[in-house]
PDB file of N, H, CA, C and O in Angstrom:
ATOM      1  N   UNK A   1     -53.130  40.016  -3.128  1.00  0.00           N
ATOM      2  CA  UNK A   1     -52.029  40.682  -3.786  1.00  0.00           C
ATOM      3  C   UNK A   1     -51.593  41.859  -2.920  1.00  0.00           C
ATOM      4  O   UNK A   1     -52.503  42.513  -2.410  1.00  0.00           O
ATOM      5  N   UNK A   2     -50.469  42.185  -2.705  1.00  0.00           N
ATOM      6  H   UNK A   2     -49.730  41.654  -3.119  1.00  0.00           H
ATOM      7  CA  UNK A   2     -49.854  42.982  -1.918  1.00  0.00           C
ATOM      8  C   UNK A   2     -49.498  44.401  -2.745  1.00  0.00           C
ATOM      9  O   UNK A   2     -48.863  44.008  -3.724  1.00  0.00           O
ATOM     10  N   UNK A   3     -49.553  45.150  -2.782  1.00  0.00           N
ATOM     11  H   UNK A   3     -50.070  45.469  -1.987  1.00  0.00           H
ATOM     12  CA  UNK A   3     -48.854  46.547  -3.412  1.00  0.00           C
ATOM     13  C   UNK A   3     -47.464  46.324  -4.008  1.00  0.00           C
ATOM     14  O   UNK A   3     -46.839  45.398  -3.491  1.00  0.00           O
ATOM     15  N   UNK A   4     -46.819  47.033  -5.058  1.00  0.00           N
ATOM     16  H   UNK A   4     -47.326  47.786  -5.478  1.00  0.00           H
ATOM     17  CA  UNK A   4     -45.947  46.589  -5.038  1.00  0.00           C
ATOM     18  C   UNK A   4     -44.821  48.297  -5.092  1.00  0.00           C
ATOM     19  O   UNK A   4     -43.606  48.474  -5.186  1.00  0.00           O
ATOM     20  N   UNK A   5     -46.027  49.259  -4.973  1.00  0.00           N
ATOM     21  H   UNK A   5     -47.013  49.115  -4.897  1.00  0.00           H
ATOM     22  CA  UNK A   5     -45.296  50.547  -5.168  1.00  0.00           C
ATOM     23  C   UNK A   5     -44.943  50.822  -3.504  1.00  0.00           C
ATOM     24  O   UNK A   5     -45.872  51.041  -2.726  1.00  0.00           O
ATOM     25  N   UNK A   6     -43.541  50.789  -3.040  1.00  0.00           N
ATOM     26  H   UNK A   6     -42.786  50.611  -3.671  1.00  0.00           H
ATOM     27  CA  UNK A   6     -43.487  51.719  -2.050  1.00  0.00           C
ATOM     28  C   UNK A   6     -44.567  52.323  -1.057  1.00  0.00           C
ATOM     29  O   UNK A   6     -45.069  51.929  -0.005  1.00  0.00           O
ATOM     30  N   UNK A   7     -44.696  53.385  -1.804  1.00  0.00           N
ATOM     31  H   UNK A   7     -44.288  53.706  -2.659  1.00  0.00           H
ATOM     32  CA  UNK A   7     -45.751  54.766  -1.262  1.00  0.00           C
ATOM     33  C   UNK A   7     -46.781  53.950  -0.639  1.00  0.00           C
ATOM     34  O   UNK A   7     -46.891  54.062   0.582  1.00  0.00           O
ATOM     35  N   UNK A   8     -47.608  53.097  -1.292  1.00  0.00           N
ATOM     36  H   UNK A   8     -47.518  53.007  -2.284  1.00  0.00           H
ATOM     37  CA  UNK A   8     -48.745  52.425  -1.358  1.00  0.00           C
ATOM     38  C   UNK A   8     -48.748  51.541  -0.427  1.00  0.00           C
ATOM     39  O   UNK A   8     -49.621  51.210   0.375  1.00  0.00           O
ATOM     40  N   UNK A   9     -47.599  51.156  -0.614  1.00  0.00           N
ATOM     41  H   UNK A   9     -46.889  51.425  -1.265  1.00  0.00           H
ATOM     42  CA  UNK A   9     -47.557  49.917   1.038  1.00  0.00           C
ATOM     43  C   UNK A   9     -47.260  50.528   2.192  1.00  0.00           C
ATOM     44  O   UNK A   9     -47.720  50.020   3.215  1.00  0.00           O
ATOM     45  N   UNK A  10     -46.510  51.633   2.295  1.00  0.00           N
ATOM     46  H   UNK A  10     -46.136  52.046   1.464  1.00  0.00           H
ATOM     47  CA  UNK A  10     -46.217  52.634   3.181  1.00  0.00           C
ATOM     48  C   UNK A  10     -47.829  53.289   3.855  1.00  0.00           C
ATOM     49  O   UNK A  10     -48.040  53.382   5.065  1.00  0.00           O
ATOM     50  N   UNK A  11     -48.685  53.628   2.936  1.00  0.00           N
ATOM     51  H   UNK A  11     -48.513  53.553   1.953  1.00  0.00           H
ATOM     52  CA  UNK A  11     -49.558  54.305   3.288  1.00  0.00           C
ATOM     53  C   UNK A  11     -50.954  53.043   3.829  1.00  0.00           C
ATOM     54  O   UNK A  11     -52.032  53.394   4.310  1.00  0.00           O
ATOM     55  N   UNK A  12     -50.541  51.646   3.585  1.00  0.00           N
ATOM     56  H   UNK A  12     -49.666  51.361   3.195  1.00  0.00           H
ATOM     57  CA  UNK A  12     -51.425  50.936   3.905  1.00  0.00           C
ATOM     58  C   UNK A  12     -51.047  50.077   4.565  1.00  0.00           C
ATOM     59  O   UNK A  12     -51.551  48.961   4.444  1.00  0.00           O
ATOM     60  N   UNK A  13     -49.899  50.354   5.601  1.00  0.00           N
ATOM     61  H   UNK A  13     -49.489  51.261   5.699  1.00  0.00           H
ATOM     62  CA  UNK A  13     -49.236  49.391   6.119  1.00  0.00           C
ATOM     63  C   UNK A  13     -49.857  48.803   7.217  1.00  0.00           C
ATOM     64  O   UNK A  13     -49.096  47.913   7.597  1.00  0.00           O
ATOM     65  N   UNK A  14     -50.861  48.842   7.932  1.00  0.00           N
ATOM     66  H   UNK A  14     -51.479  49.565   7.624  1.00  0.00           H
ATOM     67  CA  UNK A  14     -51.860  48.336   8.628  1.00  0.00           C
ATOM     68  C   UNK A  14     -52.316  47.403   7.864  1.00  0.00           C
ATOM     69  O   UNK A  14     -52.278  46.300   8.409  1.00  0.00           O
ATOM     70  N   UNK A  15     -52.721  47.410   6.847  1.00  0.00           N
ATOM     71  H   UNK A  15     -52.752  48.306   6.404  1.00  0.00           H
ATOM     72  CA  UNK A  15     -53.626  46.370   6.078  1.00  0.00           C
ATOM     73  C   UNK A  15     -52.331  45.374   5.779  1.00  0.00           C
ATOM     74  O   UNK A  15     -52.693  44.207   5.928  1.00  0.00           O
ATOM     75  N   UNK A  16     -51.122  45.461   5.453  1.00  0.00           N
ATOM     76  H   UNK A  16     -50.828  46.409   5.331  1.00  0.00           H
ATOM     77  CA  UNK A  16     -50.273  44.485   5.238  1.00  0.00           C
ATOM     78  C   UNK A  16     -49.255  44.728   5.619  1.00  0.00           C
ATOM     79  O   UNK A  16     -48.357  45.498   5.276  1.00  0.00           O
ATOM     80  N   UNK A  17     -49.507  43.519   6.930  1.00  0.00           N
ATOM     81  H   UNK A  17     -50.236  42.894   7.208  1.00  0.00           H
ATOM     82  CA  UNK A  17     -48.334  43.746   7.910  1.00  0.00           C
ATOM     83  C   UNK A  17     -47.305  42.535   7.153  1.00  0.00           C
ATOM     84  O   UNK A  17     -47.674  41.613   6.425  1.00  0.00           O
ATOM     85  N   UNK A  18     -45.674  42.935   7.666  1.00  0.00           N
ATOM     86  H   UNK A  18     -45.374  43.684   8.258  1.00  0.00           H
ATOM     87  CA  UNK A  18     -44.677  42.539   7.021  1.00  0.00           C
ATOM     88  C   UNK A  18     -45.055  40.983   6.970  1.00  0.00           C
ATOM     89  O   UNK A  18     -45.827  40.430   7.753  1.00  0.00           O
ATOM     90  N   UNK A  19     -44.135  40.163   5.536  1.00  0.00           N
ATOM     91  H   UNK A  19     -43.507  40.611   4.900  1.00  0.00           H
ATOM     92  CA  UNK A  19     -44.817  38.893   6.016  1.00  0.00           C
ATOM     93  C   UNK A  19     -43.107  38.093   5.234  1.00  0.00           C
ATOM     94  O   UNK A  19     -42.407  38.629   4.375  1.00  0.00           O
ATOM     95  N   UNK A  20     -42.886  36.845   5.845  1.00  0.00           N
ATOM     96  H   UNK A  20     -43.455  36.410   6.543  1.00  0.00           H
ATOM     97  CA  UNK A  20     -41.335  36.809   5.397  1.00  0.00           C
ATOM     98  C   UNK A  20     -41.914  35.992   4.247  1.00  0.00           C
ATOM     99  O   UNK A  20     -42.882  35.235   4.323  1.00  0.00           O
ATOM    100  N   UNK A  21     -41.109  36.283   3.076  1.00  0.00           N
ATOM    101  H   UNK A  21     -40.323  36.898   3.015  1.00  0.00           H
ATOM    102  CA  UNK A  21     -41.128  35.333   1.567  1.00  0.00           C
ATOM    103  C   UNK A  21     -40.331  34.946   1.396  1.00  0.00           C
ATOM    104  O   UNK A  21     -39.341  35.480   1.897  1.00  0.00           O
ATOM    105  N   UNK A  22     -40.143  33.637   0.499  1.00  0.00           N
ATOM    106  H   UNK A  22     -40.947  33.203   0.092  1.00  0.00           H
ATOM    107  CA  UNK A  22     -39.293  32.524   0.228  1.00  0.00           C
ATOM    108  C   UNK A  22     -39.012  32.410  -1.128  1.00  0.00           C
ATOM    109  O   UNK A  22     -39.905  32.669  -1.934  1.00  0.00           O
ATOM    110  N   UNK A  23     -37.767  32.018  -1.554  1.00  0.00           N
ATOM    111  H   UNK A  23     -37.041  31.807  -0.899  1.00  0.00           H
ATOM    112  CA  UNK A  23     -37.993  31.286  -3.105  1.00  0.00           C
ATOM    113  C   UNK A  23     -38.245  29.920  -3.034  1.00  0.00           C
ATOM    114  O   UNK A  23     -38.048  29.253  -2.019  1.00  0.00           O
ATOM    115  N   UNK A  24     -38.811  29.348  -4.419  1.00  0.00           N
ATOM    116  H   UNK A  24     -38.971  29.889  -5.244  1.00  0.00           H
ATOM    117  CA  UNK A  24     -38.506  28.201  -4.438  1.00  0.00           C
ATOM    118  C   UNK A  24     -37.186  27.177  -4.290  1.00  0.00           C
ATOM    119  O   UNK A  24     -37.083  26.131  -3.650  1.00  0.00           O
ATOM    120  N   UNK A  25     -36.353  27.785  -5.013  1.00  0.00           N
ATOM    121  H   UNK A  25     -36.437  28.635  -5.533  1.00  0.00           H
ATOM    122  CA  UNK A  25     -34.960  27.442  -4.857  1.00  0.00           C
ATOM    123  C   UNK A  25     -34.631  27.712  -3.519  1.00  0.00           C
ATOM    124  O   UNK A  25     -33.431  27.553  -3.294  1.00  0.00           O
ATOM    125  N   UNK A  26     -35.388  28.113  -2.440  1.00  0.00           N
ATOM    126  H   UNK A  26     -36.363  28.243  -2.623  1.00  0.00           H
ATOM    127  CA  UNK A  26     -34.846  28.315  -0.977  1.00  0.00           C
ATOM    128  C   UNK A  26     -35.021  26.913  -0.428  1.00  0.00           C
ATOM    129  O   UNK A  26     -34.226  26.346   0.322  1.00  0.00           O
ATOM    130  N   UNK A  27     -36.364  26.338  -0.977  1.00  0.00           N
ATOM    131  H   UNK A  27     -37.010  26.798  -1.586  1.00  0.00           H
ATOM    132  CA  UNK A  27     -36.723  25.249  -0.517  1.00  0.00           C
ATOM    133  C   UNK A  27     -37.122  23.763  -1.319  1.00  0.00           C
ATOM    134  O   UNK A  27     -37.381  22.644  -0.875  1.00  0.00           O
ATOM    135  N   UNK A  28     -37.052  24.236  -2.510  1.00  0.00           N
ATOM    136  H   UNK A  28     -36.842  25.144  -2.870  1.00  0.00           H
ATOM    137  CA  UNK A  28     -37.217  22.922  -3.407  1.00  0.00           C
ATOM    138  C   UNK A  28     -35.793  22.417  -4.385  1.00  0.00           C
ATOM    139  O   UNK A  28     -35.548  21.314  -4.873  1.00  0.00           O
ATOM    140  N   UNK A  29     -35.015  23.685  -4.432  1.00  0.00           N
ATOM    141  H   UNK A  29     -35.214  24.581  -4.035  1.00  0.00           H
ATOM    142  CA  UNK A  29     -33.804  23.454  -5.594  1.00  0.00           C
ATOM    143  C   UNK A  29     -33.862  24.275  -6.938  1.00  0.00           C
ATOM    144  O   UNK A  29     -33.007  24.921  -7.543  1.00  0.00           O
ATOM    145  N   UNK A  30     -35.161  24.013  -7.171  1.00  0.00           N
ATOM    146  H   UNK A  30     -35.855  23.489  -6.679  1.00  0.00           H
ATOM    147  CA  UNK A  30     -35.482  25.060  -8.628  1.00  0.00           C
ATOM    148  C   UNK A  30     -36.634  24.497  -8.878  1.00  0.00           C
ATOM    149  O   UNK A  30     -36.874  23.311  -8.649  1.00  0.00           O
ATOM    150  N   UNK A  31     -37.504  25.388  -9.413  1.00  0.00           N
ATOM    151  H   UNK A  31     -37.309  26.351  -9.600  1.00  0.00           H
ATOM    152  CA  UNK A  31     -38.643  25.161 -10.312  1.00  0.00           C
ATOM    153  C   UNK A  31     -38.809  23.937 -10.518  1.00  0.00           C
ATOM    154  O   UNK A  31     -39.749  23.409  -9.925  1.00  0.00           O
ATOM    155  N   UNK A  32     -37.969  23.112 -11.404  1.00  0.00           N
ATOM    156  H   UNK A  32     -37.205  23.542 -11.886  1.00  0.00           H
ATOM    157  CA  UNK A  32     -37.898  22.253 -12.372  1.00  0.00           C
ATOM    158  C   UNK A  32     -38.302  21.044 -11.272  1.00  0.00           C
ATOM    159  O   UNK A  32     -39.092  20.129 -11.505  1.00  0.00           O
ATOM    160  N   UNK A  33     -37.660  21.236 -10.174  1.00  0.00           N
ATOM    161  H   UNK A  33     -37.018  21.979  -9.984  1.00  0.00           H
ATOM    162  CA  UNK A  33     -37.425  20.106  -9.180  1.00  0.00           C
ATOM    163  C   UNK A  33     -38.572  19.978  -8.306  1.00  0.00           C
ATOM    164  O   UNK A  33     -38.850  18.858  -7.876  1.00  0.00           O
ATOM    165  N   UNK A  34     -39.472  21.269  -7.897  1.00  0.00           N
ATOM    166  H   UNK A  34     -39.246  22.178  -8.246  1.00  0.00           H
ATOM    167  CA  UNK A  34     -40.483  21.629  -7.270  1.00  0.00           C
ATOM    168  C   UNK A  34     -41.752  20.509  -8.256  1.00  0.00           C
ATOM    169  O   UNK A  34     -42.453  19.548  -7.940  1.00  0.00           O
ATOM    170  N   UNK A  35     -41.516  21.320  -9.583  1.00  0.00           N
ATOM    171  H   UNK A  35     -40.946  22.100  -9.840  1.00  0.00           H
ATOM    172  CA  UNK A  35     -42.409  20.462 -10.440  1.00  0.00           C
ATOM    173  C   UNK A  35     -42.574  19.034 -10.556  1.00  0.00           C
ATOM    174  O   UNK A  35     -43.662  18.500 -10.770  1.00  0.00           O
ATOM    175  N   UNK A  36     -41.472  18.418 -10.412  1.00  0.00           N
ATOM    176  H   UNK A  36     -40.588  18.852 -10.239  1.00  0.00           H
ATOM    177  CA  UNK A  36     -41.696  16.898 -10.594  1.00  0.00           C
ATOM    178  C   UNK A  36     -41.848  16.256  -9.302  1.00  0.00           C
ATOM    179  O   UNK A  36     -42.252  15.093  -9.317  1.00  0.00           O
ATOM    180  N   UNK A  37     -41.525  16.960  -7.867  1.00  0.00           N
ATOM    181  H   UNK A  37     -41.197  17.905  -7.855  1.00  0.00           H
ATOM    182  CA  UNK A  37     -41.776  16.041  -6.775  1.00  0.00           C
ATOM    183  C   UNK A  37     -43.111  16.535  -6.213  1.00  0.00           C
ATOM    184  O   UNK A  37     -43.630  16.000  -5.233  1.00  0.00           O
ATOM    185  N   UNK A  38     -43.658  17.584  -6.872  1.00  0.00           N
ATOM    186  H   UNK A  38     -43.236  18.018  -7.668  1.00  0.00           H
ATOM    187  CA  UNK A  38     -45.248  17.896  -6.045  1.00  0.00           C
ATOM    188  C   UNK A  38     -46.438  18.065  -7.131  1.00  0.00           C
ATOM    189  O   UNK A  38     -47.598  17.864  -6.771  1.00  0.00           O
ATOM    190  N   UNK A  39     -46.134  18.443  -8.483  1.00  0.00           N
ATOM    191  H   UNK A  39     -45.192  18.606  -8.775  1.00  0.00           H
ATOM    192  CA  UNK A  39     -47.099  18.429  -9.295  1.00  0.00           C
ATOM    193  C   UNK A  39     -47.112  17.481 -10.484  1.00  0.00           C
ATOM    194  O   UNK A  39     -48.069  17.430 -11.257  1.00  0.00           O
ATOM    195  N   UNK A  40     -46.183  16.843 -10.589  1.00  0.00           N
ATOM    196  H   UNK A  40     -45.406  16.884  -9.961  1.00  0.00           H
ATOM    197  CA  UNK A  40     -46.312  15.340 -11.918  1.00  0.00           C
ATOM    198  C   UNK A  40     -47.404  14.379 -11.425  1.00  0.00           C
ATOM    199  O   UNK A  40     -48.253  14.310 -10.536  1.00  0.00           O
ATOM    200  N   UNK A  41     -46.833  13.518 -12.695  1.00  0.00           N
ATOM    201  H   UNK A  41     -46.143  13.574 -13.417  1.00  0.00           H
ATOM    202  CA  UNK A  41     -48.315  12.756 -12.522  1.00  0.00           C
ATOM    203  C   UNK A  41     -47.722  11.772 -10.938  1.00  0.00           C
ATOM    204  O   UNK A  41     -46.534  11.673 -10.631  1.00  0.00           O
ATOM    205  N   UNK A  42     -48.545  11.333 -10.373  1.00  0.00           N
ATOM    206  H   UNK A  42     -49.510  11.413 -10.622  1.00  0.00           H
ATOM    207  CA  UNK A  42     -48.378  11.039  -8.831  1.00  0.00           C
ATOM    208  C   UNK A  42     -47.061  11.731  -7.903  1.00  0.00           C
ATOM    209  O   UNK A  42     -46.140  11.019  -7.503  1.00  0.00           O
ATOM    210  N   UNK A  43     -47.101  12.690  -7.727  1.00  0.00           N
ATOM    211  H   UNK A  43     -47.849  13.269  -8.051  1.00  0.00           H
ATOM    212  CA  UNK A  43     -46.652  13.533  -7.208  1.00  0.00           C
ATOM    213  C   UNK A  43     -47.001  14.204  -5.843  1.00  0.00           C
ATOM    214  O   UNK A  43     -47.934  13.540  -5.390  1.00  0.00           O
ATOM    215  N   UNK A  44     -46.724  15.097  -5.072  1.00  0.00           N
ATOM    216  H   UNK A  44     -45.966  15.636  -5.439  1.00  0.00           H
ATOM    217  CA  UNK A  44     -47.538  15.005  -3.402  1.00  0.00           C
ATOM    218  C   UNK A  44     -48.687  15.026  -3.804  1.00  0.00           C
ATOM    219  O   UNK A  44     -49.440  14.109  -3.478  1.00  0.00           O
ATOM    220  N   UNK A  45     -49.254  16.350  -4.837  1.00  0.00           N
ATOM    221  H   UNK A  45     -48.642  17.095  -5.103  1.00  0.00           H
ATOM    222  CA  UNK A  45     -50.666  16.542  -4.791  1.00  0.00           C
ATOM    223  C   UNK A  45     -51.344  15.364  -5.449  1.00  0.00           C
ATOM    224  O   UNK A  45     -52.496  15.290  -5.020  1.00  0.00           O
ATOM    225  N   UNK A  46     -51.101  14.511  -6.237  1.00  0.00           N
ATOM    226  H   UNK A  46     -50.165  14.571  -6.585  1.00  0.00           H
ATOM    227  CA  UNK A  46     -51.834  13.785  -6.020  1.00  0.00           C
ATOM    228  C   UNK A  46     -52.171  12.654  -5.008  1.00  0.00           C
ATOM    229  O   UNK A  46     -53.161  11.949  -4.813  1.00  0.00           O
ATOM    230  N   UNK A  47     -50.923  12.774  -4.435  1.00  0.00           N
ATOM    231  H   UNK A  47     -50.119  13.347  -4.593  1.00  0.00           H
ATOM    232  CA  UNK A  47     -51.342  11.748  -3.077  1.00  0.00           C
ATOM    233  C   UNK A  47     -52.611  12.042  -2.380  1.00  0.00           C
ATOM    234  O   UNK A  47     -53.630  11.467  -1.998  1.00  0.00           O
ATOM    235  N   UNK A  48     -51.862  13.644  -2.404  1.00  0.00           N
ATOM    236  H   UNK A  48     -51.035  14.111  -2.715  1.00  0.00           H
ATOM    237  CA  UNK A  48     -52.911  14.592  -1.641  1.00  0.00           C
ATOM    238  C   UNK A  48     -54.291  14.374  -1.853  1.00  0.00           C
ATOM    239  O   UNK A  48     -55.167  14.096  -1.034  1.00  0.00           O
ATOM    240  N   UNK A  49     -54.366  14.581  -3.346  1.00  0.00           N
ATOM    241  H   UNK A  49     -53.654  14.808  -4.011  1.00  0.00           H
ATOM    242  CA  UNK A  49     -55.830  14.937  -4.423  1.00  0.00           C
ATOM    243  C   UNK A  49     -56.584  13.342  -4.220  1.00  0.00           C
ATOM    244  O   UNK A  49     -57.777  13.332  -3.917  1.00  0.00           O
ATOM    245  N   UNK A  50     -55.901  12.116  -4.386  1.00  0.00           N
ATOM    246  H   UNK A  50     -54.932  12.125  -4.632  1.00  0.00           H
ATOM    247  CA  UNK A  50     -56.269  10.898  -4.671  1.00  0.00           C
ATOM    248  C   UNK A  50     -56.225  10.181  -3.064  1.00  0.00           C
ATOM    249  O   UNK A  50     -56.805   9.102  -2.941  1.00  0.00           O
ATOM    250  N   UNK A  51     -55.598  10.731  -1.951  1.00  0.00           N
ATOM    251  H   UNK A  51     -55.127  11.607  -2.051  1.00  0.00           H
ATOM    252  CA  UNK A  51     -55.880  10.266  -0.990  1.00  0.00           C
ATOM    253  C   UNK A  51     -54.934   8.859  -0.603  1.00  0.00           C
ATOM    254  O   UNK A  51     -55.133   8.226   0.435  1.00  0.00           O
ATOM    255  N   UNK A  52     -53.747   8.437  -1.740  1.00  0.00           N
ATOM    256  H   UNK A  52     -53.586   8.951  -2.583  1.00  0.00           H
ATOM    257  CA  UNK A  52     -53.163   7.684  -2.138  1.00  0.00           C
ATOM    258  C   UNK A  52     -52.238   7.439  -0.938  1.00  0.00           C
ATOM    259  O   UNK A  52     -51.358   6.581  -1.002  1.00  0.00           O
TER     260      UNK A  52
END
């Protein structure tokens, strides 16, 4: 977990160097869409999980 006050990340900025973040909607479309092509039932992770 990263800081989320200013000051705090300022004063510990060695320990957490900048890091770029994404939305989902940057890369899946929305939530909704993320959910059904990687976590439903046979979905990546279970390819993943089941080796499928």
């Amino acid at each position: 977990m990263r800081p989320r006050n200013e000051a705090v990340l300022k004063k510990y900025a060695a320990a957490f160097k900048p890091i770029k973040l994404f939305t989902v909607n940057e890369y899946f479309g929305s939530l909704a869409d993320a959910q059904k092509l990687h976590f439903n039932d046979v979905g990546q992770f279970d390819k993943l999980y089941t080796n499928k």
